[in-house]
N, C-alpha and C positions, 0 to 999 in steps of 0.2 A: 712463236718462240716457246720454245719447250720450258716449262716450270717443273724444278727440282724438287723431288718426295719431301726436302727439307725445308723448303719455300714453302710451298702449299700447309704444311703441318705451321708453319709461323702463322700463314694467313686465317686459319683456321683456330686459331690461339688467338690471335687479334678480334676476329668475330666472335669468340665466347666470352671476351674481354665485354666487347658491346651490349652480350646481353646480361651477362653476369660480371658488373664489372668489380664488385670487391672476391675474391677467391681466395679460399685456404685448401692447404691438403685434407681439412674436414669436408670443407663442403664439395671440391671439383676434384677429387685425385688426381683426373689424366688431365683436365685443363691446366692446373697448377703444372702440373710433370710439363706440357709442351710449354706454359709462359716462363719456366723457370728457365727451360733450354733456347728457347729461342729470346732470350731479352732483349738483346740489344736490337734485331728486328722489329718485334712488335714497338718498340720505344721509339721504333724511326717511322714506322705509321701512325703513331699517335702523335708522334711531333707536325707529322703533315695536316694533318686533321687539328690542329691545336691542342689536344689533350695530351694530359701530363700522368708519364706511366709511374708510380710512386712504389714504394716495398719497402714494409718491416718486418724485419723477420723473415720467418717464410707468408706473411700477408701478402698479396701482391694486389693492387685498386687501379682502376683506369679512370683517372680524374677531367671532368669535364669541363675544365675552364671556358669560362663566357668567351663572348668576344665582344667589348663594345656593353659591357653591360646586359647582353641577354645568352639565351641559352636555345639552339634549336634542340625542340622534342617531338618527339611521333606523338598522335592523339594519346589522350590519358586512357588506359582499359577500365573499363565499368566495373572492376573488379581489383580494382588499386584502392589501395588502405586511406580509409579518411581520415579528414583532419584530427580528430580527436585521437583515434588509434596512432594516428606519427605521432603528437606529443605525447602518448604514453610511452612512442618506443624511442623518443628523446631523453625524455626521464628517465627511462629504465636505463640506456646506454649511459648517462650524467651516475648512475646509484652505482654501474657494474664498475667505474672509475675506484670506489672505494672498497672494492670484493676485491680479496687476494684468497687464492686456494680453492673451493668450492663453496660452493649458496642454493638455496632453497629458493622457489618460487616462491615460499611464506615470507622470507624473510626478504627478498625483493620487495614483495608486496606492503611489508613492510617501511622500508627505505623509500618507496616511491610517494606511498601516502604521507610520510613526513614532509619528504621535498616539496610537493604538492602544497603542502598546510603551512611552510614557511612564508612572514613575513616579506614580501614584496616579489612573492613570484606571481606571474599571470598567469598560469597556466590553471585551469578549472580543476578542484583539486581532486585527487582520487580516494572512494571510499569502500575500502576492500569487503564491507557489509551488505556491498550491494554484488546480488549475484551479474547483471549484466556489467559491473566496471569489473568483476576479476575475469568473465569472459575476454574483456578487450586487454586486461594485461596477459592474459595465456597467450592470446594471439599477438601481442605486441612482444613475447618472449619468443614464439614460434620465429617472427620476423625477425628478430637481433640473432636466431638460431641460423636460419638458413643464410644471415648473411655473415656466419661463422664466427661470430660475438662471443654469441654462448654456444657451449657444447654441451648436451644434455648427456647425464653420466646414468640416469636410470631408466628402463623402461617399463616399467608400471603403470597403464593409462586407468587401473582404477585406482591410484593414486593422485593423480591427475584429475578425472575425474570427479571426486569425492573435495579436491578442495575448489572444487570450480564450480561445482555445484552447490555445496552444501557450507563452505568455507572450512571443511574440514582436512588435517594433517598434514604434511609439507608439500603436498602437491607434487615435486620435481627436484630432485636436484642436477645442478650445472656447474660445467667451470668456465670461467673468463678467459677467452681467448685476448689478451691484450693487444698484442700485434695487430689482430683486426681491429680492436675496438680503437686503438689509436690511430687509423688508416680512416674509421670511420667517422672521427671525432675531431680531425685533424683541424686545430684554428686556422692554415695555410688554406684549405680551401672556401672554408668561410669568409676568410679574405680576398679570394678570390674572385667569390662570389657579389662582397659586396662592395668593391672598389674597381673600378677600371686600371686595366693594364697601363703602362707607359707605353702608348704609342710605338715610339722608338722601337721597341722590344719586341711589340705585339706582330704576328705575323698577318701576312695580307687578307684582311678581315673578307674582303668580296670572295677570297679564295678557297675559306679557311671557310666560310657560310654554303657554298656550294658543296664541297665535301660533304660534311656535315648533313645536310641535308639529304644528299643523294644517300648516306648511311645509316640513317637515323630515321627516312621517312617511309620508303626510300625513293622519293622519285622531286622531281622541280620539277613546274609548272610554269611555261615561262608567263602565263597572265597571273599570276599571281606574285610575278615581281616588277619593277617599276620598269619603265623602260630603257635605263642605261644600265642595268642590273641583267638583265634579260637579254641585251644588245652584248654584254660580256659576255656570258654563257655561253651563247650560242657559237661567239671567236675562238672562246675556250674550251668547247665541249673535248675535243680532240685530245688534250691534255689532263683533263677532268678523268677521261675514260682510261686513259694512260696510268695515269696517279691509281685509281680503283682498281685497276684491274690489278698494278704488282701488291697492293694496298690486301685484297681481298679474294683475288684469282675469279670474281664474276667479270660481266659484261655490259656496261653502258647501251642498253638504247635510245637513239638519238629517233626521235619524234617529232611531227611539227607542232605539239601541244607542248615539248620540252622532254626531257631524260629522264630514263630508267632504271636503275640497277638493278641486274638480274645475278643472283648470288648462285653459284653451282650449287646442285642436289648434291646431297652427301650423306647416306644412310646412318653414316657411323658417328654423327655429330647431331646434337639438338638445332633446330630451325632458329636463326636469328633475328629472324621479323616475326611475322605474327602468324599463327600454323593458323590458316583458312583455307580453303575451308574445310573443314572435318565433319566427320560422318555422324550428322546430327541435324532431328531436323531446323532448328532457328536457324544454322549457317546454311542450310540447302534453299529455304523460303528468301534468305538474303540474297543466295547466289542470283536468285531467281526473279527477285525483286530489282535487283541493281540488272541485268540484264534486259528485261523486260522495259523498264523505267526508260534506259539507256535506247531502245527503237523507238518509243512512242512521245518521248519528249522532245522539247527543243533545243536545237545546238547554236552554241554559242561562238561565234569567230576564236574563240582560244578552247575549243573541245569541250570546254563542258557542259552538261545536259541540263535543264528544267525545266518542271514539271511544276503547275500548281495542285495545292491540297484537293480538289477536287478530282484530279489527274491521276495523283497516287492512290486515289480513293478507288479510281476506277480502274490500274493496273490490281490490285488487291482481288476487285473482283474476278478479273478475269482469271487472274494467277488459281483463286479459290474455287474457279466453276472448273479448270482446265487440267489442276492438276490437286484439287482437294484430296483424291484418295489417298495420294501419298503421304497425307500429312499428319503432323500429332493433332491429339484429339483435341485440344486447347487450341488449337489452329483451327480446328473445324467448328467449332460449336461456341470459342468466347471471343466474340465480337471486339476488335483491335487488338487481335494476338498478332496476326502476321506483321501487320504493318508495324508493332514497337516492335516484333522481335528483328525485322529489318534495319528499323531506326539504328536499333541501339549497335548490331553490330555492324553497319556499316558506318557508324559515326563514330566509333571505335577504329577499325579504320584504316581513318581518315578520308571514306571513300565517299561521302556524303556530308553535305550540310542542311538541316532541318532549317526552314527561317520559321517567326512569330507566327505569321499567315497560315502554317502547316506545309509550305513549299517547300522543294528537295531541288538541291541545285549538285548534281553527282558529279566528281571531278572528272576528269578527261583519263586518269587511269582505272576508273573505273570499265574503260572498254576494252580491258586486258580478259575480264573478265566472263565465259560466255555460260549459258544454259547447259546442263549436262543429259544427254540421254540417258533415260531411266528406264529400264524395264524389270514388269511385275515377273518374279521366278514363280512357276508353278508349282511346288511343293507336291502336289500328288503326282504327279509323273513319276514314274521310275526307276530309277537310274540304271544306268547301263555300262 
């Protein structure tokens, strides 16, 4: 079946939703322009999927309603904001509630260190004296910034600089996007979050968790679900693929390890899973390591491989005698570089499990994955 230039642009609005899900015309111009056009579409795949498409304004948030009290998420990236940094961009979102007009980093800094210092909050307080906590509120304004909170009205980074280093002059000024900030502040999903639906209400949670999953992760594993969970899947894959594909215009692969979504390449749109792997060496020593891992271990009746720490000791070397020239010089010379820089990004992810023991137990989609040919270019050759 032929899909419409108008379809596919919905579909393609709906996956920038997923990975960018609060949008303004600050922060997405052409995402914002296709979810604006296509609403009432994108609101019919996020009803399939249980999420709830919300707009104020020109805000528009794709809201993740639980099911059942939990929430399926892809692995966390090694490079998502910690705890301390969210409650500062909690706080800060709580202080831009009372900015009308434009404000100053200073005067944030300000507002946040009171909030902080109030009688009966728990939150550890913040002390704008110290150079490393205004680092983490610059960065916790950055974040309220790209998730279109604040709109920074100056570009001056040695102003910026000079109050971030030195606690000197207004640092920045900003204006409150309200619209966002009440999309991102919204009590409704807080409540969502911390009460269960009515049943009655709630849509077919086994159904509604399969989606989700194949969207979010992107693939189900059927040994990683129980056995009548897994025993539906497999009834339902048919319908799953059906659902995703008008949902998204990719394609479900069906596996004896369980399902795949495979989302269309599309040059002219940012990657909605996770861009791996790219032209570096930690992700090339990963490719490298999760393949290599993936022939020399053991497989398990539901496809996935392990290996004890001794095992991955001894793929490290091999990978190291076989193909060391290609590699960065931290790779060659400090002792447990390949092996964390593997770690981290295949457990990032989700394509591996580290156990206590130092054991690697690789998922079953990790053998999508294979070894890439590499050849040395000669540089003094000639061209011709």
């Amino acid at each position: 079946m032929t899909t419409s230039a108008a379809a596919r642009e919905a579909q393609q609005a709906f996956l920038g939703l997923l990975a960018q899900p609060l949008v303004t015309p600050t922060t997405n111009r052409l995402l914002h322009r296709h979810v604006m056009r296509h609403q009432r579409q994108i609101a019919d795949h996020a009803r399939r999927a249980g999420y709830r498409l919300q707009r104020v304004g020109r805000a528009v948030r794709m809201i993740r309603v639980p099911i059942a009290g939990s929430v399926t998420a892809p692995p966390r990236p090694a490079t998502a904001p910690g705890r301390r940094l969210l409650s500062l961009v909690c706080c800060l979102a709580a202080c831009c509630e009372e900015v009308s007009g434009t404000v100053t980093l200073q005067r944030l800094s300000d507002m946040v260190r009171d909030l902080t210092s109030a009688p009966g909050v728990t939150v550890g307080a913040y002390d704008p004296e110290q150079k490393p906590q205004r680092r983490l509120l610059r960065d916790a304004a950055a974040l309220l910034a790209g998730w279109g909170v604040l709109r920074r009205r100056t570009n001056d980074e040695k102003m910026m600089y000079d109050w971030t280093e030195d606690g000197a002059g207004p640092g920045a000024g900003y204006e409150v996007d309200r619209d966002a900030l009440l999309l991102m502040t919204s009590p409704d999903v807080l409540a969502a979050a911390l009460h269960p639906p009515d049943p009655d209400t709630e849509p077919d949670g086994r159904t509604v968790h399969h989606l989700r999953a194949l969207l979010e992760t992107p693939a189900v594993v059927y040994a990683d679900l129980d056995d009548a969970e897994a025993d539906a899947l497999r009834k339902g894959r048919g319908l799953r693929s059906a659902d995703l594909a008008q949902m998204t215009g990719g394609t479900v692969e069906a596996r004896a390890e369980g399902l795949v979504l495979v989302l269309p390449d599309d040059p002219d749109h940012p990657p909605t899973v996770a861009d791996w792997p790219r032209a570096r060496a930690a992700d090339w020593v990963a490719l490298l390591m999760a393949d290599l891992a993936g022939r020399h271990g053991d497989r398990t009746p539901g496809g996935a491989v392990r290996l004890t720490g001794a095992q991955v000791d001894e793929v490290v070397e091999d990978l190291a005698s076989w193909r060391g020239d290609y590699m960065s010089k931290d790779q060659r010379t400090v002792p447990g570089t390949i092996r964390a820089d593997a770690e981290t990004i295949l457990t990032e992810l989700g394509l591996l499990r580290v156990g206590a023991d130092r054991s690697w137990t690789l998922s079953p989609v990790a053998g999508r994955y294979r070894d890439p040919d590499v050849t040395l270019v000669d540089t003094t050759e000639p061209t011709r």
